[in-house]
mmCIF file as Biopython writes it, N, C-alpha, C and O atoms, coordinates in Angstrom:
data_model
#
loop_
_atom_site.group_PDB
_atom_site.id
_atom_site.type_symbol
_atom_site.label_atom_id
_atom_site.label_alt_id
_atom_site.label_comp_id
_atom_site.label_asym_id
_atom_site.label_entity_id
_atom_site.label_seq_id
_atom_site.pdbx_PDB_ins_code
_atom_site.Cartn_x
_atom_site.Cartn_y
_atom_site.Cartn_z
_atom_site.occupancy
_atom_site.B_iso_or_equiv
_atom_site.auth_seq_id
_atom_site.auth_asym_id
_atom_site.pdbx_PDB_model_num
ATOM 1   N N  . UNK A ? 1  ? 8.785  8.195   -0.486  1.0 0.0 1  A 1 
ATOM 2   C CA . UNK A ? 1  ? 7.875  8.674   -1.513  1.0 0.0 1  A 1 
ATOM 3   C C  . UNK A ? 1  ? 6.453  8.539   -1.001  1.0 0.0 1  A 1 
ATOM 4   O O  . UNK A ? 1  ? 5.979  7.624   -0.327  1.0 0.0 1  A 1 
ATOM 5   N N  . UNK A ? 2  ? 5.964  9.463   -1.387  1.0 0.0 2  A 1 
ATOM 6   C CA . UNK A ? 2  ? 4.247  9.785   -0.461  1.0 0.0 2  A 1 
ATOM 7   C C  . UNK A ? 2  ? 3.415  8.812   -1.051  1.0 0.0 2  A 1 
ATOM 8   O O  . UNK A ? 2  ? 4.092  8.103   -1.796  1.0 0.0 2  A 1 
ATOM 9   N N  . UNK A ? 3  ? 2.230  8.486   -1.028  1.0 0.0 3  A 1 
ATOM 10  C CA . UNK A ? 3  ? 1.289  7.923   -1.981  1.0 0.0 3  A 1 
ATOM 11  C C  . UNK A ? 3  ? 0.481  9.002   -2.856  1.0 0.0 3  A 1 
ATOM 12  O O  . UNK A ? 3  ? 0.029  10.067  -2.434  1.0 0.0 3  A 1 
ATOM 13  N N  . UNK A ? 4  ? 0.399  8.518   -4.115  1.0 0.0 4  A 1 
ATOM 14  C CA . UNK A ? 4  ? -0.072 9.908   -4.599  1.0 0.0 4  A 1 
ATOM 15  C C  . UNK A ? 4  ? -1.984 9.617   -4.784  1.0 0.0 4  A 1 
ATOM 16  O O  . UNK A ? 4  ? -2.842 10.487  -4.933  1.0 0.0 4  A 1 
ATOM 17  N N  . UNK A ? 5  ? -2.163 8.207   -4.709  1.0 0.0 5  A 1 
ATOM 18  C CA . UNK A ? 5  ? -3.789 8.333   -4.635  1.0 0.0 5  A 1 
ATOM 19  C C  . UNK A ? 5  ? -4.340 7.511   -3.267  1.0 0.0 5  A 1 
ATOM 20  O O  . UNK A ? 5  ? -3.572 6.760   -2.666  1.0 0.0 5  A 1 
ATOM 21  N N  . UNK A ? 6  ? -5.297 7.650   -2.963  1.0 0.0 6  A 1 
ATOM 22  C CA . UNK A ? 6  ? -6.112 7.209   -2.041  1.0 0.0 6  A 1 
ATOM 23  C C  . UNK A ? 6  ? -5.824 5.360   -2.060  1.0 0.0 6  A 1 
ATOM 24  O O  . UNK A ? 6  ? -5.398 4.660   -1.141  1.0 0.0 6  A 1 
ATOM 25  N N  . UNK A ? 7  ? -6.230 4.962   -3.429  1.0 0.0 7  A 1 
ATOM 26  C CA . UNK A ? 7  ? -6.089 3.341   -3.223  1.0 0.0 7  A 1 
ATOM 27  C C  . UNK A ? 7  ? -4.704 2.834   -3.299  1.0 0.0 7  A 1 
ATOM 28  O O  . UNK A ? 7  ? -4.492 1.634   -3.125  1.0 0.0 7  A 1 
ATOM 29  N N  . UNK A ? 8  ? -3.577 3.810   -3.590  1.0 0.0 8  A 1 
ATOM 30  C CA . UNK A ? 8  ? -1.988 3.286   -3.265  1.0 0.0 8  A 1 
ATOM 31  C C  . UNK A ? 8  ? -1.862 2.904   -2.367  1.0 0.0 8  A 1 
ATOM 32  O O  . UNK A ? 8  ? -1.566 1.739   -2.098  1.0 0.0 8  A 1 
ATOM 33  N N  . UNK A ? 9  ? -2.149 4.220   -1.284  1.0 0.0 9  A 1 
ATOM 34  C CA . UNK A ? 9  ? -1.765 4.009   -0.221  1.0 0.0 9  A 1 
ATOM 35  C C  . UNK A ? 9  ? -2.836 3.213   0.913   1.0 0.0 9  A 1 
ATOM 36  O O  . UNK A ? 9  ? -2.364 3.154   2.048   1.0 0.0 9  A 1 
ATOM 37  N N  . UNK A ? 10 ? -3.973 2.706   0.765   1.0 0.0 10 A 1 
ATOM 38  C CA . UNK A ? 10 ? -4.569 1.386   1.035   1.0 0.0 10 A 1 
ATOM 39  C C  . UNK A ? 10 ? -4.112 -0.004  0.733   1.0 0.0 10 A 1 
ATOM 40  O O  . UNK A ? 10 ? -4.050 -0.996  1.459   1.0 0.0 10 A 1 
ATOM 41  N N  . UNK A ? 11 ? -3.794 0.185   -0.579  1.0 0.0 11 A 1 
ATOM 42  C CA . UNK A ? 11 ? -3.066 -1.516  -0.769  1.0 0.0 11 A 1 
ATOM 43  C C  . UNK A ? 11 ? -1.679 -1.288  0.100   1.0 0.0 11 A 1 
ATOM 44  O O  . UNK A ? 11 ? -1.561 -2.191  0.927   1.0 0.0 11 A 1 
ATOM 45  N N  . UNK A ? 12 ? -0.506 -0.253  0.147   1.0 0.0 12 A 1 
ATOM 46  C CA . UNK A ? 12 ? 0.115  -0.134  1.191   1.0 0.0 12 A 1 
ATOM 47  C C  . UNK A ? 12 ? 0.160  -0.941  2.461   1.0 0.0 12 A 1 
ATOM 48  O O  . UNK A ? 12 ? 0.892  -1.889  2.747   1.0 0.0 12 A 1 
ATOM 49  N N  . UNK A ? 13 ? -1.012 -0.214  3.326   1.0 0.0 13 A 1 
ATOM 50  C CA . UNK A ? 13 ? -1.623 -0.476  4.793   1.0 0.0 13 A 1 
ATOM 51  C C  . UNK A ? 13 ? -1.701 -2.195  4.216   1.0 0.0 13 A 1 
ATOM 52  O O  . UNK A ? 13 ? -0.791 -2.948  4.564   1.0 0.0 13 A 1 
ATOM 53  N N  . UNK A ? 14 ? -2.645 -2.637  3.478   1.0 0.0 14 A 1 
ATOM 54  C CA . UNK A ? 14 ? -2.675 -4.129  3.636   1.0 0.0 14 A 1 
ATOM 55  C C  . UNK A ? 14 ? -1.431 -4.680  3.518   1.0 0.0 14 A 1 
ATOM 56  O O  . UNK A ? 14 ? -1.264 -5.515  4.406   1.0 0.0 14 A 1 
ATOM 57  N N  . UNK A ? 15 ? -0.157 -4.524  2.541   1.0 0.0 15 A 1 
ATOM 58  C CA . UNK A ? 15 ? 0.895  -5.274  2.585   1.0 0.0 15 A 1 
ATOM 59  C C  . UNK A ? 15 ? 1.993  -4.724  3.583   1.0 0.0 15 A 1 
ATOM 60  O O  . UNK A ? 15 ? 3.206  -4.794  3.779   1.0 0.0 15 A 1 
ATOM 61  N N  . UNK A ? 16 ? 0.987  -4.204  4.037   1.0 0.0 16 A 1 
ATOM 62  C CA . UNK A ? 16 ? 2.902  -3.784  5.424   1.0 0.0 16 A 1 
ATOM 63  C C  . UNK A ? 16 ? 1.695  -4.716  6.517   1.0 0.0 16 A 1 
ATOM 64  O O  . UNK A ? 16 ? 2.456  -5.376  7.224   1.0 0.0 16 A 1 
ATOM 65  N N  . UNK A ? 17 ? 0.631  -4.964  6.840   1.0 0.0 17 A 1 
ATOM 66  C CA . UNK A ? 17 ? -0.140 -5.526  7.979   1.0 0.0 17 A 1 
ATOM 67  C C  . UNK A ? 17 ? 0.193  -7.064  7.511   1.0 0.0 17 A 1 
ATOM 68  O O  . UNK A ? 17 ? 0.294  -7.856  8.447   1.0 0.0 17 A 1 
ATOM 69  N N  . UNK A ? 18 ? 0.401  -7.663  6.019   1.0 0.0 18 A 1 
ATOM 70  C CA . UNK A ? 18 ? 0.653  -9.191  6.000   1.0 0.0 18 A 1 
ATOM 71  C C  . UNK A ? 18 ? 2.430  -8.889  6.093   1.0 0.0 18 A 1 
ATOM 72  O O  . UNK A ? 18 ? 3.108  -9.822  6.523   1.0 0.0 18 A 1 
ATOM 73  N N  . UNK A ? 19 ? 2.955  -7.935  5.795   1.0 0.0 19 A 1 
ATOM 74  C CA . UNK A ? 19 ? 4.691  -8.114  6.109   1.0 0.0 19 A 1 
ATOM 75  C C  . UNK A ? 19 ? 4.937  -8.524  7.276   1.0 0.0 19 A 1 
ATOM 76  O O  . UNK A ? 19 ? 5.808  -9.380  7.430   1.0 0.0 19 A 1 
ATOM 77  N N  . UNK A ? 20 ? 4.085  -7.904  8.581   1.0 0.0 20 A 1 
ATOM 78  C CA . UNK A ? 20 ? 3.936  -8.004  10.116  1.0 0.0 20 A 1 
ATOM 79  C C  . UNK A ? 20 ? 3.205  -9.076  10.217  1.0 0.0 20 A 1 
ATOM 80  O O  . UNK A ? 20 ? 2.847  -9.353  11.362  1.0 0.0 20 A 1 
ATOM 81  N N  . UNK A ? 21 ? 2.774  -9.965  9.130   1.0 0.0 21 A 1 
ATOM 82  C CA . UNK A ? 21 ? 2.038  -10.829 9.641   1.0 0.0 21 A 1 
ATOM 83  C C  . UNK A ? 21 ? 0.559  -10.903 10.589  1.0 0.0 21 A 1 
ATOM 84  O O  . UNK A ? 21 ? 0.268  -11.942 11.181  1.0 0.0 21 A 1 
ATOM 85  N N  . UNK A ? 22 ? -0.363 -9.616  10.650  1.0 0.0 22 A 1 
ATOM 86  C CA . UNK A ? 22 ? -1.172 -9.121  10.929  1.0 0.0 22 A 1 
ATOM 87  C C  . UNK A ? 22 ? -2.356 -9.993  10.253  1.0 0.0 22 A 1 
ATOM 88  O O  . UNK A ? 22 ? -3.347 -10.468 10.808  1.0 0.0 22 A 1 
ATOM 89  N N  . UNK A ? 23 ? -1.920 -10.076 8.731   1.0 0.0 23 A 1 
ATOM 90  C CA . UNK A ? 23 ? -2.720 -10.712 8.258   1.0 0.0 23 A 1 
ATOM 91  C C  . UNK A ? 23 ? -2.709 -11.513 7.202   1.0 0.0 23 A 1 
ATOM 92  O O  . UNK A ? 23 ? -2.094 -10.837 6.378   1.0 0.0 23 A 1 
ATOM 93  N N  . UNK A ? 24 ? -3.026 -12.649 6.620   1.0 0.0 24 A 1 
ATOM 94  C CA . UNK A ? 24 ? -2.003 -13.788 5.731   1.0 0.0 24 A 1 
ATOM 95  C C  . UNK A ? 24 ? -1.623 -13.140 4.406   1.0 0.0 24 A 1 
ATOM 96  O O  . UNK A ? 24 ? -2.329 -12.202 4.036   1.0 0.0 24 A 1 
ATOM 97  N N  . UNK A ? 25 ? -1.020 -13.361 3.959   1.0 0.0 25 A 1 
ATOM 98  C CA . UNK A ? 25 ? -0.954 -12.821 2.578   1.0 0.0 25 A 1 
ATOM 99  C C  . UNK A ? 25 ? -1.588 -13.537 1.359   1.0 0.0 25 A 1 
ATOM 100 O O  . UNK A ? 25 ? -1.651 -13.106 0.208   1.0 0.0 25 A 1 
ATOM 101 N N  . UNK A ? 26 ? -1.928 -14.410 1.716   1.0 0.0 26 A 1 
ATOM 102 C CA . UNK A ? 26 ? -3.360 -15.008 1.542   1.0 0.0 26 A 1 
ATOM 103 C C  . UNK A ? 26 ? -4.342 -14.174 0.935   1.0 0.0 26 A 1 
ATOM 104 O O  . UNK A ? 26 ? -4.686 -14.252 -0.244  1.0 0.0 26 A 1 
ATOM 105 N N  . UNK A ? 27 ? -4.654 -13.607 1.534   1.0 0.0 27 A 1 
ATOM 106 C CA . UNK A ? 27 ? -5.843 -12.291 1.349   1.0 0.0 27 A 1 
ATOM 107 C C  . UNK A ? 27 ? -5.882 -11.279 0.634   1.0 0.0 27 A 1 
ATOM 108 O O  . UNK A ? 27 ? -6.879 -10.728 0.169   1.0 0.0 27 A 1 
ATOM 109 N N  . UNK A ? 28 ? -4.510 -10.926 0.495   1.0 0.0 28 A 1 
ATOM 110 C CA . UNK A ? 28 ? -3.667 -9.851  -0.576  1.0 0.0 28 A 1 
ATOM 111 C C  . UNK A ? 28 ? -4.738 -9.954  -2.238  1.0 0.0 28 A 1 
ATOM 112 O O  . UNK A ? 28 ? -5.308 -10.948 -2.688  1.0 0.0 28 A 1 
ATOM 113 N N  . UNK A ? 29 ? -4.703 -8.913  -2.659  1.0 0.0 29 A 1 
ATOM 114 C CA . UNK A ? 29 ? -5.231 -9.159  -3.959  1.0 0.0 29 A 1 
ATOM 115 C C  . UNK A ? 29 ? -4.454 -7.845  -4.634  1.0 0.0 29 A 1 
ATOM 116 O O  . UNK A ? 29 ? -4.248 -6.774  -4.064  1.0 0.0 29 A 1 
ATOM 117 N N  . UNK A ? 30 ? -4.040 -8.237  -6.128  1.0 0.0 30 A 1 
ATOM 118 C CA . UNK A ? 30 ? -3.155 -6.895  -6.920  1.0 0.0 30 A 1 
ATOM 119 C C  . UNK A ? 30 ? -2.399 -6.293  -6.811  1.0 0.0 30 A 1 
ATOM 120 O O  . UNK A ? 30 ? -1.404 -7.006  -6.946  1.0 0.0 30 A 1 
ATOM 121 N N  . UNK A ? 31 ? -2.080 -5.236  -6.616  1.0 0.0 31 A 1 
ATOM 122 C CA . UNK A ? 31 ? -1.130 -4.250  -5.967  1.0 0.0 31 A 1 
ATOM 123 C C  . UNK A ? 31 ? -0.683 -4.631  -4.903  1.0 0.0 31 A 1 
ATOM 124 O O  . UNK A ? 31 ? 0.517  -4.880  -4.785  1.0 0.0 31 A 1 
ATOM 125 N N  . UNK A ? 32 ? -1.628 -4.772  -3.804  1.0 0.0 32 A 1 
ATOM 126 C CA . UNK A ? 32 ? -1.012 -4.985  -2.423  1.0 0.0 32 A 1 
ATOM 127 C C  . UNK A ? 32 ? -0.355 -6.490  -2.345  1.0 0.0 32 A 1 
ATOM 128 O O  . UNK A ? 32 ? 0.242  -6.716  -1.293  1.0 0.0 32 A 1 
ATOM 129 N N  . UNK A ? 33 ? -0.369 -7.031  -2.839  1.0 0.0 33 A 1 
ATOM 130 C CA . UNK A ? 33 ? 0.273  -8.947  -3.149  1.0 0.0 33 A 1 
ATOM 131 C C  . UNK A ? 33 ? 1.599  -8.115  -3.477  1.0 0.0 33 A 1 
ATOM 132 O O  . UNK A ? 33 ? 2.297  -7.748  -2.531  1.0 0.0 33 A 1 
ATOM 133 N N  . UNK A ? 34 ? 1.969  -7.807  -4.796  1.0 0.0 34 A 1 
ATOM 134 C CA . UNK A ? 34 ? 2.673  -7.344  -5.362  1.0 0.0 34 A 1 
ATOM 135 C C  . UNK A ? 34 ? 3.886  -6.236  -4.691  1.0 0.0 34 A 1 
ATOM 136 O O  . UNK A ? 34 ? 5.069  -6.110  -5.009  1.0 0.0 34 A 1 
ATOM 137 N N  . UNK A ? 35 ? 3.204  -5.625  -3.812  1.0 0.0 35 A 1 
ATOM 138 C CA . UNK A ? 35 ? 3.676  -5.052  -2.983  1.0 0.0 35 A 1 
ATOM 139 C C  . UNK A ? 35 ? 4.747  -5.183  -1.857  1.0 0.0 35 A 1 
ATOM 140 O O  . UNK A ? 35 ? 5.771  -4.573  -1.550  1.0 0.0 35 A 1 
ATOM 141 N N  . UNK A ? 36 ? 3.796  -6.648  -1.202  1.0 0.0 36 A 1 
ATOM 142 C CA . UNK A ? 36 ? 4.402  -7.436  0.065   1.0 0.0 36 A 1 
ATOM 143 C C  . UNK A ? 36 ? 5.632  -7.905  -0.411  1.0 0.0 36 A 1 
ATOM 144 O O  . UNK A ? 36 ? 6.565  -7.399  0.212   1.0 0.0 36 A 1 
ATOM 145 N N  . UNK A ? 37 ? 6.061  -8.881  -1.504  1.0 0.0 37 A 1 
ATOM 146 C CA . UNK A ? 37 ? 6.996  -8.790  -2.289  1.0 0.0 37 A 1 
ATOM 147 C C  . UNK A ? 37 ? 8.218  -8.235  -2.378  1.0 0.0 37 A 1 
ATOM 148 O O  . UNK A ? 37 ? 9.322  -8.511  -1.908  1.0 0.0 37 A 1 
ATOM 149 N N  . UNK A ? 38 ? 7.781  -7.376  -3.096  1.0 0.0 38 A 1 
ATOM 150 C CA . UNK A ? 38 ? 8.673  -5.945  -3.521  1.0 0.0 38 A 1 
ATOM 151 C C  . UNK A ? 38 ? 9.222  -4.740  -2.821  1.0 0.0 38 A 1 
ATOM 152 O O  . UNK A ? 38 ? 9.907  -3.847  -3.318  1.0 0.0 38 A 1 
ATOM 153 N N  . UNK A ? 39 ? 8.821  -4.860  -1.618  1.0 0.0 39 A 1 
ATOM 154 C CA . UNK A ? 39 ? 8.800  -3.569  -1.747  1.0 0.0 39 A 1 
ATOM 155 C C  . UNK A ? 39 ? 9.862  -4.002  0.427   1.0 0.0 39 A 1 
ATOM 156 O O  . UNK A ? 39 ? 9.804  -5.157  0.851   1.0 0.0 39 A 1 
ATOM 157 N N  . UNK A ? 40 ? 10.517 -3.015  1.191   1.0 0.0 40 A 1 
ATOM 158 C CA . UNK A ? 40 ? 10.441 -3.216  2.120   1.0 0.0 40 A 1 
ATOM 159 C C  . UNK A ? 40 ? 9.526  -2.898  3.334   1.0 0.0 40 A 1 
ATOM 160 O O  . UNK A ? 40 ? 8.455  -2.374  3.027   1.0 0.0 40 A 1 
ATOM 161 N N  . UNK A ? 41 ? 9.730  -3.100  4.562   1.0 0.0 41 A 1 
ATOM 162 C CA . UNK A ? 41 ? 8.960  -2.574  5.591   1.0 0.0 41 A 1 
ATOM 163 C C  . UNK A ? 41 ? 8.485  -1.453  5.973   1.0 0.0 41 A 1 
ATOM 164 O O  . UNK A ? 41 ? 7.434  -1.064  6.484   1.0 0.0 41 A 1 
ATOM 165 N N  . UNK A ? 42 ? 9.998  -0.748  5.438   1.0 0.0 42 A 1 
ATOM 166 C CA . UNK A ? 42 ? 9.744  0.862   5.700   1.0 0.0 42 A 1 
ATOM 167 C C  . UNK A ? 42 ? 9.685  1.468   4.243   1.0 0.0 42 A 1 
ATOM 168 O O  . UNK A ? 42 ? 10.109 2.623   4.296   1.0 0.0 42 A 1 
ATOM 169 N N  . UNK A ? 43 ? 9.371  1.166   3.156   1.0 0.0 43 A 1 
ATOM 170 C CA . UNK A ? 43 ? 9.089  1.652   2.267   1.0 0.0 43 A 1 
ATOM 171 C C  . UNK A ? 43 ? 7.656  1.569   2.257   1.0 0.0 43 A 1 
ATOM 172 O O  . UNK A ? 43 ? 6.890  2.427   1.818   1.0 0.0 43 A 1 
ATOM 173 N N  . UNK A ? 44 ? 7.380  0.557   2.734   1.0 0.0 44 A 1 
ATOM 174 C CA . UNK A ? 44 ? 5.419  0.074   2.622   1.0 0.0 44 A 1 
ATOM 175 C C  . UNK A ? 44 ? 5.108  1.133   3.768   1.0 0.0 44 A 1 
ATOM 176 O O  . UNK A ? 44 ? 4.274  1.981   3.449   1.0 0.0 44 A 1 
ATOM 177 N N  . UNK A ? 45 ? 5.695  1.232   5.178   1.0 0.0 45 A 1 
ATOM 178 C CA . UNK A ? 45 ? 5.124  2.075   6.100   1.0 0.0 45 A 1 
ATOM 179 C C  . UNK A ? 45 ? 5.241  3.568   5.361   1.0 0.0 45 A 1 
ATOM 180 O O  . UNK A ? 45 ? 4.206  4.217   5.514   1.0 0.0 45 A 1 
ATOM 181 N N  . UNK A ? 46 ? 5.952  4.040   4.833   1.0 0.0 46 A 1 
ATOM 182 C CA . UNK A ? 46 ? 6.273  5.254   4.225   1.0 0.0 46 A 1 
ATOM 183 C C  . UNK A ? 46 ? 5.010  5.294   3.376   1.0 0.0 46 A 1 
ATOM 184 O O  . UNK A ? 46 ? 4.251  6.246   3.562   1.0 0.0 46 A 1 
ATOM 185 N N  . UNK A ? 47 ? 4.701  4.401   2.492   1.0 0.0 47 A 1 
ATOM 186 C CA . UNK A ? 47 ? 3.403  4.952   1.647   1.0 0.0 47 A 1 
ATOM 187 C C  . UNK A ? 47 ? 1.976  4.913   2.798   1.0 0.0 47 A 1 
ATOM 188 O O  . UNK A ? 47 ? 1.128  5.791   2.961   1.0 0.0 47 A 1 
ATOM 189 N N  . UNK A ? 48 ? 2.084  3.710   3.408   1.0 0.0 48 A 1 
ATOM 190 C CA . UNK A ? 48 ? 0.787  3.295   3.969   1.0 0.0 48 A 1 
ATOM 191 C C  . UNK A ? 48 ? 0.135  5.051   5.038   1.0 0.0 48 A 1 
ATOM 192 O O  . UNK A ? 48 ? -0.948 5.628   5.135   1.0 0.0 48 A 1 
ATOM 193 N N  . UNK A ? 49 ? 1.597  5.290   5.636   1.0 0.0 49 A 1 
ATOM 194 C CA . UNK A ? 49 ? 1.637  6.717   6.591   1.0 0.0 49 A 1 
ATOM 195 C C  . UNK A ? 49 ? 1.105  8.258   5.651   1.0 0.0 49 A 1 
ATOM 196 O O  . UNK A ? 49 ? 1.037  9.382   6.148   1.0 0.0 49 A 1 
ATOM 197 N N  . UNK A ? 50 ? 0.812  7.924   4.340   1.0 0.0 50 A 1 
ATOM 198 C CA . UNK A ? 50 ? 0.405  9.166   3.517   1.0 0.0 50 A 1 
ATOM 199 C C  . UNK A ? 50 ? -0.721 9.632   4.033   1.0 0.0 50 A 1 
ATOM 200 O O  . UNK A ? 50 ? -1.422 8.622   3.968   1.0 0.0 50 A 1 
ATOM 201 N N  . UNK A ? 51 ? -1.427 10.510  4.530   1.0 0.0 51 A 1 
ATOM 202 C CA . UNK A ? 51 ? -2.299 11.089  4.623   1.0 0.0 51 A 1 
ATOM 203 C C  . UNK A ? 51 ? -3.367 11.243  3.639   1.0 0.0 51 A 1 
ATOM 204 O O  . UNK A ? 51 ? -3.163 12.036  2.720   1.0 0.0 51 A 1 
ATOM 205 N N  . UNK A ? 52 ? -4.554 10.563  3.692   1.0 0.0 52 A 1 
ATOM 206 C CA . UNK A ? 52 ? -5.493 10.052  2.521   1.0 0.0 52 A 1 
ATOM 207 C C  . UNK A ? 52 ? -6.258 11.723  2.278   1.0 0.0 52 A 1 
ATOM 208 O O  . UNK A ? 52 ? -6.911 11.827  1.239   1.0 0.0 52 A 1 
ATOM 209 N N  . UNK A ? 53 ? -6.199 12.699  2.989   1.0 0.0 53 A 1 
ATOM 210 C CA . UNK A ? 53 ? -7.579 13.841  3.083   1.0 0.0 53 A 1 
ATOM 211 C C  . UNK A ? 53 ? -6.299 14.715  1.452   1.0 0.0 53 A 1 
ATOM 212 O O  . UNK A ? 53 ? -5.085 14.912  1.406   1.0 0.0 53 A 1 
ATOM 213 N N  . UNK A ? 54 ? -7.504 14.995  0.375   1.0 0.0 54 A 1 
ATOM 214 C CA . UNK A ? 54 ? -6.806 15.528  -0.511  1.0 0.0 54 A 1 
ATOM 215 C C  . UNK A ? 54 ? -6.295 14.525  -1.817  1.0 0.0 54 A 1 
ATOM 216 O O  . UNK A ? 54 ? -5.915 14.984  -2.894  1.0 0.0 54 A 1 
ATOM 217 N N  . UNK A ? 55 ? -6.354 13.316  -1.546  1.0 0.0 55 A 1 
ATOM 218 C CA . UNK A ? 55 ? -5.384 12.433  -2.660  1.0 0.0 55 A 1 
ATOM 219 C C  . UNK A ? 55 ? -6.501 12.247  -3.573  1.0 0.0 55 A 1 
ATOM 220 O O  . UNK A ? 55 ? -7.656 12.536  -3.259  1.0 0.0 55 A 1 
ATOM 221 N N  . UNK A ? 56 ? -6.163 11.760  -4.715  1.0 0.0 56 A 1 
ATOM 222 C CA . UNK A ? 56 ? -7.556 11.403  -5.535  1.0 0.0 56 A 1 
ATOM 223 C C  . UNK A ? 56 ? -7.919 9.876   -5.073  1.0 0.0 56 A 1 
ATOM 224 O O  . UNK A ? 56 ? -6.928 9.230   -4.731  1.0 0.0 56 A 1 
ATOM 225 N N  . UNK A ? 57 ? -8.940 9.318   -5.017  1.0 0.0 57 A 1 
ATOM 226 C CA . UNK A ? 57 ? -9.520 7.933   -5.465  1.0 0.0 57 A 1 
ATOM 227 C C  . UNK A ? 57 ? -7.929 6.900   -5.900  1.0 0.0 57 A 1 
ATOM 228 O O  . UNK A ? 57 ? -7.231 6.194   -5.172  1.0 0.0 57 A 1 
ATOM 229 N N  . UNK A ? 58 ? -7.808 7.264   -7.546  1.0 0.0 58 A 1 
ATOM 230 C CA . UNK A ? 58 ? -7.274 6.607   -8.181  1.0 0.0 58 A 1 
ATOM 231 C C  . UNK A ? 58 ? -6.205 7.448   -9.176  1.0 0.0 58 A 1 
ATOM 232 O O  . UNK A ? 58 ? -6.711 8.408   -9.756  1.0 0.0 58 A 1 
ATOM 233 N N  . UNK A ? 59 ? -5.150 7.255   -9.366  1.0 0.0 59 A 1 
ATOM 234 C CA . UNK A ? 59 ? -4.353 8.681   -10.325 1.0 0.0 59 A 1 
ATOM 235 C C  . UNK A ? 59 ? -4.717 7.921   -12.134 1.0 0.0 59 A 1 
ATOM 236 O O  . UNK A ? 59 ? -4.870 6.706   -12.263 1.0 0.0 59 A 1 
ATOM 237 N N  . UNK A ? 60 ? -4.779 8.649   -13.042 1.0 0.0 60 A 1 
ATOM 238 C CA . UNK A ? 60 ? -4.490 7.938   -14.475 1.0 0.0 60 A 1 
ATOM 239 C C  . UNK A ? 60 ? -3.026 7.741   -14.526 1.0 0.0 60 A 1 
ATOM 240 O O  . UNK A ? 60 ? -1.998 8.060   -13.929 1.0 0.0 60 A 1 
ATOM 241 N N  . UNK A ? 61 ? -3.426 7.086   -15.493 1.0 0.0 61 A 1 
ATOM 242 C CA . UNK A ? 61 ? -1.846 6.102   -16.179 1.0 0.0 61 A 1 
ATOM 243 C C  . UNK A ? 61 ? -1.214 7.681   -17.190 1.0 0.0 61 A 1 
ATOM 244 O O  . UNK A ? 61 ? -0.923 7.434   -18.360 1.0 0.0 61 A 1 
ATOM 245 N N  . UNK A ? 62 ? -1.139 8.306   -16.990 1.0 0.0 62 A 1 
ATOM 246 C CA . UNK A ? 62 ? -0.679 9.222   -18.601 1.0 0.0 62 A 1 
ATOM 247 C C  . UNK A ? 62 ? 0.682  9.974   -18.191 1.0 0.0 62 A 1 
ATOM 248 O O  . UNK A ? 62 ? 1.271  10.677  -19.012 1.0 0.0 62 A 1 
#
């Protein structure tokens, strides 16, 4: 599944870089904490790999 906004798929990139241990998870804040968690390696690389040119900022809740 793609990322559908710009900051998805940023918190993404941060929790697949503390999954790899790149960087502590420590540092994680919201989504991307939540993320590291939940989600697997290649599910996090799958969003983090979305192509940001075109996505919005942020999507609404509706």
């Amino acid at each position: 599944m793609p990322a559908k906004s710009k900051s998805q798929q940023k918190a993404a990139g941060a929790a697949l870089a503390a999954k790899r241990g790149e960087i502590s998870k420590d540092e994680l804040k919201g989504a991307s904490r939540e993320m590291v968690e939940s989600m697997s390696e290649a599910e996090l690389e799958e969003l983090a790999s979305t192509p940001r040119k075109g996505k919005p900022e942020k999507v609404s809740k509706s």
